[in-house]
N, C-alpha and C positions, 0 to 999 in steps of 0.2 A: 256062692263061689265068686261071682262078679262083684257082689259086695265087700266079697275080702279084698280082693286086689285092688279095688277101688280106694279102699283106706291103708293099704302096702302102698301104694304110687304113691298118696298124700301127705304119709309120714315119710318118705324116701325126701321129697321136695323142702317140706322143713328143716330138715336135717341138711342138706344141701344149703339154703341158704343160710342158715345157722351157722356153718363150717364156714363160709365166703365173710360173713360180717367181723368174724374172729380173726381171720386171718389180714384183714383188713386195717383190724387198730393190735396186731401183737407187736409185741417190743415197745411199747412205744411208753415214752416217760417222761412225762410233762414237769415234773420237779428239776431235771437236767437237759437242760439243751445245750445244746452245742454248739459254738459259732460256724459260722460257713466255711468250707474249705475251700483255696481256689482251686480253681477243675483245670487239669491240663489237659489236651487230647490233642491229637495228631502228631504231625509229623512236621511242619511250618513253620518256621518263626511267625509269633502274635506278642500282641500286649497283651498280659494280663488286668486281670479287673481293679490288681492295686494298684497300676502302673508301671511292675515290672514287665521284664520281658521275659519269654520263653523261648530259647533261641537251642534248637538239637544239634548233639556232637557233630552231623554229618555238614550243617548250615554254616559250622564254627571252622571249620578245615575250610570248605571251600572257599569262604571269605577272608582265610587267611587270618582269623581272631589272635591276638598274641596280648598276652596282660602281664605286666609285672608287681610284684609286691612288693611292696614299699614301707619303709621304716623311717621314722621322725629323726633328723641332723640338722647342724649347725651351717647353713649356708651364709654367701656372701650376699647382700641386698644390692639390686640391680634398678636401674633407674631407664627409663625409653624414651630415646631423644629422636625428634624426627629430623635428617638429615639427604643429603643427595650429593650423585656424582659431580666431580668439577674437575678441571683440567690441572694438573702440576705444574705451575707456573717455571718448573724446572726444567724438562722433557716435551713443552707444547710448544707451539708454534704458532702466532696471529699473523700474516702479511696483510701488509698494506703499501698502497700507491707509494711512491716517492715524490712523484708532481704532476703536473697536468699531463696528458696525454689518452693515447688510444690503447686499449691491449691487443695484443698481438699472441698467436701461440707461437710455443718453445719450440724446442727441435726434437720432442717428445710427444708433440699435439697436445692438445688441449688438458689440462686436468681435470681427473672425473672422480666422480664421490667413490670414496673404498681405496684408490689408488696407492700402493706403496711409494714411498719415496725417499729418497736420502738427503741426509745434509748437503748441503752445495749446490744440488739439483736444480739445472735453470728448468721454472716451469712455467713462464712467459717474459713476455717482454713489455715494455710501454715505447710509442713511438710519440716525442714530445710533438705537442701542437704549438706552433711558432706563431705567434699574430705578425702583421705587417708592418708594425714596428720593430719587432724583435728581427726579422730578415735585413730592414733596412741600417739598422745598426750593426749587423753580422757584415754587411756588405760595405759599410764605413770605415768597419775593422780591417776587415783585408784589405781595403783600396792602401789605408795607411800603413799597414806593413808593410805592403809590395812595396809603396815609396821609400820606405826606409831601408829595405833590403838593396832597393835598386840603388841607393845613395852612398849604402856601406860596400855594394861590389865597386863602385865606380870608383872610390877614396881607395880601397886595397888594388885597383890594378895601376891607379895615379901612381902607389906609392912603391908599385914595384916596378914601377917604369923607372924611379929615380935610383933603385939601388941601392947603396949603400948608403947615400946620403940622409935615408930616413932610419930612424934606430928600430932595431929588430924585433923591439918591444911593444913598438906603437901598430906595426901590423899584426903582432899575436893577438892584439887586443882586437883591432876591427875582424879579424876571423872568428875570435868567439863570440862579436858580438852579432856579427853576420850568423852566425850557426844558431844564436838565441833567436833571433827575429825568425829563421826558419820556424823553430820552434811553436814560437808562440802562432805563427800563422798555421802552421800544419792545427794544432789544438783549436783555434778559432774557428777553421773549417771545419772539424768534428762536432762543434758545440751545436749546431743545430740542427735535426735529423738524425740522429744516433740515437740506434735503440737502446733502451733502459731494459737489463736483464732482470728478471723480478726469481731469486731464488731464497731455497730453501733454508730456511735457520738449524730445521732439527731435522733427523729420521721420523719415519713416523709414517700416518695414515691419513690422506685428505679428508676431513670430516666434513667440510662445508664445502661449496664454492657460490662465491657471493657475487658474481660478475658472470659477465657473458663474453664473445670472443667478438672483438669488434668493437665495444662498447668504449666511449669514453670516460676518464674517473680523473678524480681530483687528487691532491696530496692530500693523505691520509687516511683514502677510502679502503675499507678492507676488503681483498681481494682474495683469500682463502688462508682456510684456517687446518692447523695439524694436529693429530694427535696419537703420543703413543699407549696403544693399549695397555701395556704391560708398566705403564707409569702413571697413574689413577689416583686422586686423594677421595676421599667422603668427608665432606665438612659438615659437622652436626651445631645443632647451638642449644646452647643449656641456657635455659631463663631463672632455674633457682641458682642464683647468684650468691646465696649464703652458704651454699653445698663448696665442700673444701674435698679436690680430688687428689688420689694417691701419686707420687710422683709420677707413675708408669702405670697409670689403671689398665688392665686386662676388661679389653672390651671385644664385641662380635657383630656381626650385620643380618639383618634378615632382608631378603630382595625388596618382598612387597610389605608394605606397610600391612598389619593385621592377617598376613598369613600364619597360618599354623603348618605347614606341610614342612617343617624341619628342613628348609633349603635358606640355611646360614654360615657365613665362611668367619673365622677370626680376623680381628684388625690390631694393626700395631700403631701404639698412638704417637703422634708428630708432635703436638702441641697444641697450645691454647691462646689465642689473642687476649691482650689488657684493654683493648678498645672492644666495648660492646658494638653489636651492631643488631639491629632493631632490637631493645633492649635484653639480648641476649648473648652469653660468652660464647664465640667461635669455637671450635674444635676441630680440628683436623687428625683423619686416620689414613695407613696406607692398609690397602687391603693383603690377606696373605694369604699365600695358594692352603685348602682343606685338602684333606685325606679322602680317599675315594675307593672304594673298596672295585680292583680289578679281576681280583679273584678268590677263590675261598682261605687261600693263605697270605696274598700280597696285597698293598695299596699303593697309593700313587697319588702324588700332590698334584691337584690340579684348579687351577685359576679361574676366579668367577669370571664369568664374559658379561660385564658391565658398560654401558656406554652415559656421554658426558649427560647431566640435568637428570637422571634417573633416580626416582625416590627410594631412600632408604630407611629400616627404621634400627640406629644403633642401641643395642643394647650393653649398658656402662657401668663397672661394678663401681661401686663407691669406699667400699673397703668396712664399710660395716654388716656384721651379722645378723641372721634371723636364723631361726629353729622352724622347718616346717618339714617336707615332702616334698621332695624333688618326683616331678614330672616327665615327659614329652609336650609338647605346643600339640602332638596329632592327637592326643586325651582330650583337652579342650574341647567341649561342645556348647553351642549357645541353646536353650529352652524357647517354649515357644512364649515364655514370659520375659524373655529378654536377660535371665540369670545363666551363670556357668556354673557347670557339670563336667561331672565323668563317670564312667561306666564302671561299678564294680560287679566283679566276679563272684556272686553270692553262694552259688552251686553253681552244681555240676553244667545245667542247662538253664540256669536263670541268671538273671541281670538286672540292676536296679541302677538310676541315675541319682549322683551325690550330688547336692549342693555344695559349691568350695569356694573358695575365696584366694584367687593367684595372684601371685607376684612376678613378676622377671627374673629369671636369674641368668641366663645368657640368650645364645640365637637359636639354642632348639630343646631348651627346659624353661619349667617355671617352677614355682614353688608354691605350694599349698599351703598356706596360714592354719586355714580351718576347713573342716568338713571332712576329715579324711581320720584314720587310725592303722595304729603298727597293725602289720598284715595284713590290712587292704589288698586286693589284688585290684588293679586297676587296668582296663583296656586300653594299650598304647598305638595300636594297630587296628584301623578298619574301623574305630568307635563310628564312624561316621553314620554307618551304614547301621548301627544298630538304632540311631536316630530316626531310619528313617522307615522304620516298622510300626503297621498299625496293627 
């Protein structure tokens, strides 16, 4: 009986391992394999293993994700001119000394950087510096007027002593010329020591002050400068000199040179110089207040706040066409190879970065050449942040 169960338990054990090895290698079919799949799991935005991303509905809300689809048109070609703020030679303001002296403040105190001010507006003075010649000559002046004043009263009360015997005419004369002499001497005395008012040319805003209060200056030293905000050019300079512009090209600004964050206003263009200057053609734009969203049904034009020497980079249509994809500048991503991308919309929770090749087309689109197709959905919103997933 021990013997039996002995060989029960032994055939129980074969059979057991028997069953583990089969199940081991079933299904399995070595003529068809199958590529890998990539594995998603969690709940996180990750890279995946081909370099897309895996980014879940709830990751996409709170980042605020927004993508548009995009379809192949006929744009204008746009060209990027590096440019900056400069003063309106129309609405600014340079003072400068009139001639030797001291400065002195107005009757408004001293000017100070920010300060409004108006046209007229005396905002100092100059008290001339007289050297010791200049007094002694001042002093040779009046000695000889006094004498001739005293010489012109002496001859009109001679001649009125006589009466009638002198003609009526000859005493109008020494009275006016006795009232000149006053004249000139009154003037003479004023010429040295009278302050020199130093005012304003335009309204505007003290940008500079180039002097100190007390300080002496010369003629022609500059003594503060004005400027009105609300009257601003942007001179740009074009170096391709073979490019022939539309009479009234529709051009735009971006603040910072190489930003993409879509903070560009319109500009309305002034003109062009015929003299180059470092061998580039001048350009001049005025800026023009953008649209600004106040609230979910109105907007409101409101004015870049630019100040003077501030870098810009204009963007200038040229009036010729291209065929690409119009953009955002916030799609724009650099690689860490130094190529530009954007983020398409592949699914539902995945993302892949396109190779593309942009153009300009104003201050806050570009245009896609290549690398993109009709119904692309493209992330115009927040791309940033999916770059920055590992």
């Amino acid at each position: 009986m021990n013997k039996f169960l002995q060989n029960l338990l032994l055939l129980s054990l074969v059979s057991t391992m028997f069953s583990a090895q089969v199940a081991a290698h079933g299904g399995e079919d070595h003529s068809h394999d199958e590529a890998p799949q990539v594995q998603v799991s969690g709940d996180k935005p990750s890279r995946l293993t081909d370099g897309s991303l895996f980014i879940p509905k709830a990751a996409q809300h709170q980042w605020q994700l927004r993508t548009r689809k995009v379809q192949q048109a006929q744009h204008q070609r746009s060209i990027e001119l590096q440019a900056e703020v400069i003063l309106d030679p129309a609405f600014g303001g340079l003072i400068e000394a009139g001639q030797l002296g001291q400065l002195q403040a107005g009757p408004d105190g001293w000017p100070t950087l920010g300060q409004q001010v108006r046209a007229g507006q005396v905002l100092a003075a100059i008290a001339p510096l007289d050297t010791s010649l200049d007094r002694s000559n001042q002093q040779a002046l009046l000695a000889e007027l006094d004498a001739q004043i005293a010489l012109t009263q002496d001859r009109i009360r001679r001649f009125k002593q006589l009466g009638t015997l002198v003609p009526a005419n000859e005493l109008d004369a020494l009275n006016i010329d006795l009232a000149g002499l006053k004249r000139r001497r009154e003037f003479a005395a004023k010429g040295t020591g009278q302050l020199v008012p130093v005012v304003a040319p335009v309204s505007g805003v003290i940008s500079q002050v180039h002097k100190l209060r007390g300080q002496v200056v010369e003629s022609q030293d500059a003594l503060f400068q004005i400027v009105d905000p609300a009257e601003l050019l942007i001179a740009a300079r074009l170096y391709d000199n073979s490019l022939t512009l539309p009479a009234a090209p529709s051009a735009s600004a971006i603040l910072l040179a190489g930003n993409n964050t879509g903070s560009g206003f319109p500009l309305l263009f002034q003109g062009q110089g015929l003299q180059l200057q470092q061998q580039a053609r001048p350009l001049w734009f005025k800026p023009q207040p953008k649209a600004a969203n106040t609230t979910e049904n109105t907007t409101a034009n409101t004015t870049p706040q630019l100040s003077v020497g501030q870098p810009l980079t204009v963007v200038l249509a040229t009036g010729e066409l291209l065929s690409g994809w119009a953009v955002p500048r916030t799609a724009l991503q650099k690689l860490d190879t130094g190529e530009t991308a954007v983020w398409v919309h592949q699914s539902a929770e995945r993302f892949i970065a396109q190779k593309v090749s942009p153009l300009p087309l104003n201050a806050n689109e570009v245009v896609i050449v290549s690398g993109l197709h009709d119904g692309d959905r493209v992330v115009v919103q927040a791309a940033s942040l999916l770059a920055q997933v590992r």
